[in-house]
FIKEMAR-224911 format. One record per residue (C-alpha): residue number from 1; x, y, z. Coordinates in pm, 1 decimal. Layout:
REM FIKEMAR-224911
+--------+----------+----------+----------+
: vodren :     east :    north :       up :
+--------+----------+----------+----------+
:    NUM :        X :        Y :        Z :
...
+--------+----------+----------+----------+
This chain:
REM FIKEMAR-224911
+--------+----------+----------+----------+
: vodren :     east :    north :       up :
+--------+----------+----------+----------+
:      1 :  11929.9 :  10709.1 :  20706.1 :
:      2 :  11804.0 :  11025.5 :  20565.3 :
:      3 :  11971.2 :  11371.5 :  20599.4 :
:      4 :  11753.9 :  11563.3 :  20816.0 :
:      5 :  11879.1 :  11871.2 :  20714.0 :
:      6 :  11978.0 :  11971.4 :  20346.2 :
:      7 :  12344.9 :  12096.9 :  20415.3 :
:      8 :  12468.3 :  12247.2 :  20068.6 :
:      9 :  12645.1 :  12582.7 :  19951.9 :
:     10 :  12397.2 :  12861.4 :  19843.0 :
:     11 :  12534.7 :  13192.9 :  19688.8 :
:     12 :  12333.5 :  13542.5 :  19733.2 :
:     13 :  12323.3 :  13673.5 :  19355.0 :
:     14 :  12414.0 :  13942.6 :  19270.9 :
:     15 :  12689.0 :  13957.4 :  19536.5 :
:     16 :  12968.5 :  13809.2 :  19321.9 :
:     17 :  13217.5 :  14010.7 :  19209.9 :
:     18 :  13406.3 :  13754.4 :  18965.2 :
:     19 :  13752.5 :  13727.5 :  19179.2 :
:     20 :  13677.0 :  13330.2 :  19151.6 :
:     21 :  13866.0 :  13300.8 :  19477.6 :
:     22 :  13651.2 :  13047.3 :  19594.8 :
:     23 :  13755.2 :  12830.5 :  19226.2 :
:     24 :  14098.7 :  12897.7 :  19346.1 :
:     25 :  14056.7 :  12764.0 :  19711.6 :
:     26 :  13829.9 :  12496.6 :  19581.9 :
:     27 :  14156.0 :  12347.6 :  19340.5 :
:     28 :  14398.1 :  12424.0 :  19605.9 :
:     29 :  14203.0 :  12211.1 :  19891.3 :
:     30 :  14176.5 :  11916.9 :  19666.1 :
:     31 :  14450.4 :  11930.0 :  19416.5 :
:     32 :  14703.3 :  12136.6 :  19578.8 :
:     33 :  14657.9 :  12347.5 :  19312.9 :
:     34 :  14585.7 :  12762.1 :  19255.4 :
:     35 :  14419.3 :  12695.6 :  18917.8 :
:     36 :  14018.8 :  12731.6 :  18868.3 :
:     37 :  14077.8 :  12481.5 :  18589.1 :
:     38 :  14091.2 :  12220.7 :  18934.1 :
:     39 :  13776.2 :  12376.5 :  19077.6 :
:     40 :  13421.1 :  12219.2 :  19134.0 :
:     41 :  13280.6 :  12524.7 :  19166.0 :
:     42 :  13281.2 :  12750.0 :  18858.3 :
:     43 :  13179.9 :  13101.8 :  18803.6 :
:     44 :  13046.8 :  13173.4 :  18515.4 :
:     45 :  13027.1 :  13533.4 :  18332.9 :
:     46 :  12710.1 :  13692.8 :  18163.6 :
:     47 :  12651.5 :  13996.0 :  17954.0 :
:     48 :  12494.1 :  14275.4 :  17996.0 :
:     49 :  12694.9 :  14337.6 :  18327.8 :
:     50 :  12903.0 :  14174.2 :  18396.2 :
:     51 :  12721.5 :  13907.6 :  18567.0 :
:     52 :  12898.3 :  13617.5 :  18756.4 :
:     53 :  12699.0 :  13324.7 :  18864.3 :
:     54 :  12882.0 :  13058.5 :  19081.6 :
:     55 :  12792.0 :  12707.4 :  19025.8 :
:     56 :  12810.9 :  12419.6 :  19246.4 :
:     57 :  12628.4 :  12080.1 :  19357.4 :
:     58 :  12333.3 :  12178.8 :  19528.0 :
:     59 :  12298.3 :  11840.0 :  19692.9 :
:     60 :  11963.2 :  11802.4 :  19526.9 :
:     61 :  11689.1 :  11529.9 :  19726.7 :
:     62 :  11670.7 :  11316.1 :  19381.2 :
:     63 :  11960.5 :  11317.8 :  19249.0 :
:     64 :  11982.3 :  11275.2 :  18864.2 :
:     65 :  12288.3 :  11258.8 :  18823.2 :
:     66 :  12328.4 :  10935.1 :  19092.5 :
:     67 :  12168.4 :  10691.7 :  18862.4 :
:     68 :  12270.3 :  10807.1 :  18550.3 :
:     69 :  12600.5 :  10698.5 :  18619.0 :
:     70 :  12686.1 :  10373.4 :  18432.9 :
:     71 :  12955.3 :  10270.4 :  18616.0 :
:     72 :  12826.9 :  10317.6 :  18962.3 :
:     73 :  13101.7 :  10575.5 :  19065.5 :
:     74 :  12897.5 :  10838.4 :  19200.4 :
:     75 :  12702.9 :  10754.2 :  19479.7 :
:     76 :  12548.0 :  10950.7 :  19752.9 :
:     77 :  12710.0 :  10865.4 :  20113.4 :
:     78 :  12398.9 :  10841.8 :  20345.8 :
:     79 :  12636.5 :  10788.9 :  20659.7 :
:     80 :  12860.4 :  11145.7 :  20598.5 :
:     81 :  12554.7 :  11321.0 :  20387.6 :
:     82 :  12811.3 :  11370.9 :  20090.9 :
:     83 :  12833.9 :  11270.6 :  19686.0 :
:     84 :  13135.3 :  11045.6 :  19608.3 :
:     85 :  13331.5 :  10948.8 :  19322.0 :
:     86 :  13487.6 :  10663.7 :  19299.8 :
:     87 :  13770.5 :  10792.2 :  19059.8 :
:     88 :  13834.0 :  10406.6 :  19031.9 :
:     89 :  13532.3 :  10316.8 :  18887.0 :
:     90 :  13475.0 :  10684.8 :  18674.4 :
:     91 :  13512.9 :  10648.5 :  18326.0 :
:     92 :  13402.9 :  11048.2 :  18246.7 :
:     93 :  13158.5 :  10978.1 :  18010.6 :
:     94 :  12968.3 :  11290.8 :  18157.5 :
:     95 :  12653.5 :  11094.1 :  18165.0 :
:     96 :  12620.2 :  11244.5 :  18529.5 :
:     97 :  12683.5 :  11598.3 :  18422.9 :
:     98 :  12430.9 :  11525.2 :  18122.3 :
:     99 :  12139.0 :  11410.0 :  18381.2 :
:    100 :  12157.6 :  11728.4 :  18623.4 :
:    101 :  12117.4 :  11965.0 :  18263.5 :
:    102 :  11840.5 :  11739.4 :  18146.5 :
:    103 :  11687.0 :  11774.1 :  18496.2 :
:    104 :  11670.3 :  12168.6 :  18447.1 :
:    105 :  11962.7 :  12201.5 :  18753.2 :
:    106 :  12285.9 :  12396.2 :  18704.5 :
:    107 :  12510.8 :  12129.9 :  18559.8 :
:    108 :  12748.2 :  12096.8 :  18790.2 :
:    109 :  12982.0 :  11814.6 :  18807.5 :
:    110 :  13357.2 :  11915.0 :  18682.4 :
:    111 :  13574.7 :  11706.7 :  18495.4 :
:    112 :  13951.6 :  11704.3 :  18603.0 :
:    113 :  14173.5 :  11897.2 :  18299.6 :
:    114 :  14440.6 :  11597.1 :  18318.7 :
:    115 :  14227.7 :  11265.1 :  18379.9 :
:    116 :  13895.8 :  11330.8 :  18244.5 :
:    117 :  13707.5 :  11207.9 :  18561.9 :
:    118 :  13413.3 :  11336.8 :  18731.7 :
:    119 :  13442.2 :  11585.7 :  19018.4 :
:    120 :  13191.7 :  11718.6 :  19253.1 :
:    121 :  13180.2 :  11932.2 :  19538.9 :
:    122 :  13187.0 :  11685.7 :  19888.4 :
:    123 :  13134.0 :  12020.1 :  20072.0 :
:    124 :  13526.5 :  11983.2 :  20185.9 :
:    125 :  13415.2 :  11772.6 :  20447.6 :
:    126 :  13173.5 :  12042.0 :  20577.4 :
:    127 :  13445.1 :  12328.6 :  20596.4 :
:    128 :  13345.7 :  12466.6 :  20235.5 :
:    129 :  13673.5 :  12673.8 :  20165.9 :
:    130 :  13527.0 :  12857.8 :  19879.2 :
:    131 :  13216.4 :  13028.3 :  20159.2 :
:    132 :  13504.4 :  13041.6 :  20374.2 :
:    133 :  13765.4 :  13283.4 :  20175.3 :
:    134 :  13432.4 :  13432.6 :  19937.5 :
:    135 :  13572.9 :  13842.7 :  19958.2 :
:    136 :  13190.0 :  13955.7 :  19915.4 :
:    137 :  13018.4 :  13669.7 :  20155.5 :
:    138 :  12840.4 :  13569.8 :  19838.4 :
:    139 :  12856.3 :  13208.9 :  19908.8 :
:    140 :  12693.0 :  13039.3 :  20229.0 :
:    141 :  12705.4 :  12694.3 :  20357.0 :
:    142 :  12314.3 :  12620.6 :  20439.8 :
:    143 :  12133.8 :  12328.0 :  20635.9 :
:    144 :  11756.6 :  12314.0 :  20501.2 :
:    145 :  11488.3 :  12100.6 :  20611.6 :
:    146 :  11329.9 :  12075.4 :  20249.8 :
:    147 :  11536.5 :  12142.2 :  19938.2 :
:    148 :  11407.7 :  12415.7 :  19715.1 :
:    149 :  11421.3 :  12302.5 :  19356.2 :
:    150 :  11476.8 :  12639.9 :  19252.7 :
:    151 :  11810.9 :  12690.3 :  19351.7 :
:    152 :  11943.5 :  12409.7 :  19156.1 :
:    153 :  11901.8 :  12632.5 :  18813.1 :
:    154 :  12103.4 :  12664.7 :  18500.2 :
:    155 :  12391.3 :  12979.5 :  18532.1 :
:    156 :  12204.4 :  13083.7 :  18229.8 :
:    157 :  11888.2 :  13131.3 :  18346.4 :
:    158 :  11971.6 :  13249.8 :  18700.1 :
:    159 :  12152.9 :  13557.4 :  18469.1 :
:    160 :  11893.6 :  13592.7 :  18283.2 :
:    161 :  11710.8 :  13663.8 :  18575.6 :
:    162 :  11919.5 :  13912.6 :  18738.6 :
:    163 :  11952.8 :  14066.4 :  18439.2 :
:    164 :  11570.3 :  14103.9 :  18408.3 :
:    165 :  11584.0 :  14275.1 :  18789.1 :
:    166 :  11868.3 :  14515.6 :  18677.1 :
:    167 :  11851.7 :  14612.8 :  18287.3 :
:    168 :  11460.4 :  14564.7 :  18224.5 :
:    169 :  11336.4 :  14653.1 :  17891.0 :
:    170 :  11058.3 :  14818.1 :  17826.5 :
:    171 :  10782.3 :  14646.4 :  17663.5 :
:    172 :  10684.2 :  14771.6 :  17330.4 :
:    173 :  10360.4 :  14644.0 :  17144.8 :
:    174 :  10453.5 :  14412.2 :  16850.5 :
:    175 :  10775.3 :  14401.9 :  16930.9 :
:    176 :  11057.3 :  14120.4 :  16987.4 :
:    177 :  11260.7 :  14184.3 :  17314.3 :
:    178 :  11579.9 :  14044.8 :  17134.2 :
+--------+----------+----------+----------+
């Protein structure tokens, strides 16, 4: 059975402050931990700015990074709408990590500091703690009908963006921007 409604966590850029609270909540939901080192979502920090990008699973509709995986760890749970890894079965080769980049998406799958395994965001069960406790409601927990491909993007280019918006440069014949 299909998902009839593309539930994943969206973030309105360029809200974020950098606290990376929701890293923090993220780890201590699933490790019991208050270290972004145990996070699935990461925030990542761009210059000139600051600019901080949070980056999570966007529950894309073809998921890449599903059959890259050798082992068959990762799988997509049609009955609860959520990825699973089967830490069992994970041998953290990053092949799944290695198949959202290729795929132009943000990259997104975490690998645990002390076993090496695969981690992705399984939405905490549909109570997303890091939209919950986010200070400057930058994150939201969405339900689409039809996934936009573009919010799956790189934290690179998403800053690059923003930073196009904010700190444009003005355009000089025969000239290199950079």
């Amino acid at each position: 059975m299909e998902n009839p409604m593309q539930v994943f966590v969206d973030h309105n850029l360029p809200g974020c402050s950098g606290c990376r609270i929701c890293e923090k909540m993220c780890a201590l939901r699933h490790e019991k931990k208050y270290s972004s080192a145990y996070s699935r979502i990461q925030v990542y920090q761009f210059y000139p700015g600051p600019l901080d990008v949070p980056i999570v699973c966007q529950y894309c509709e073809d998921r890449p990074c599903v059959p890259a995986c050798p082992t068959g760890a990762l799988t997509y749970d049609s009955d609860s709408f959520l990825m699973v890894i089967d830490e069992a079965l994970c041998n953290g080769c990053g092949l799944c990590n290695q198949a959202c980049i290729d795929e132009g998406r943000g990259g997104c799958i975490t690998f645990h500091p002390q076993t090496g395994m695969a981690q992705i965001c399984d939405l905490c069960g549909g109570d997303p703690q890091c939209v919950k406790y986010c200070p400057s409601n930058t994150l939201h927990f969405l339900a689409l009908s039809r996934f936009p491909k573009r919010l799956a993007k790189p934290a690179q280019l998403i800053a690059s963006r923003i930073a196009d918006q904010f700190y444009p440069v003005k355009k000089t014949v025969g000239q290199e921007r950079w």
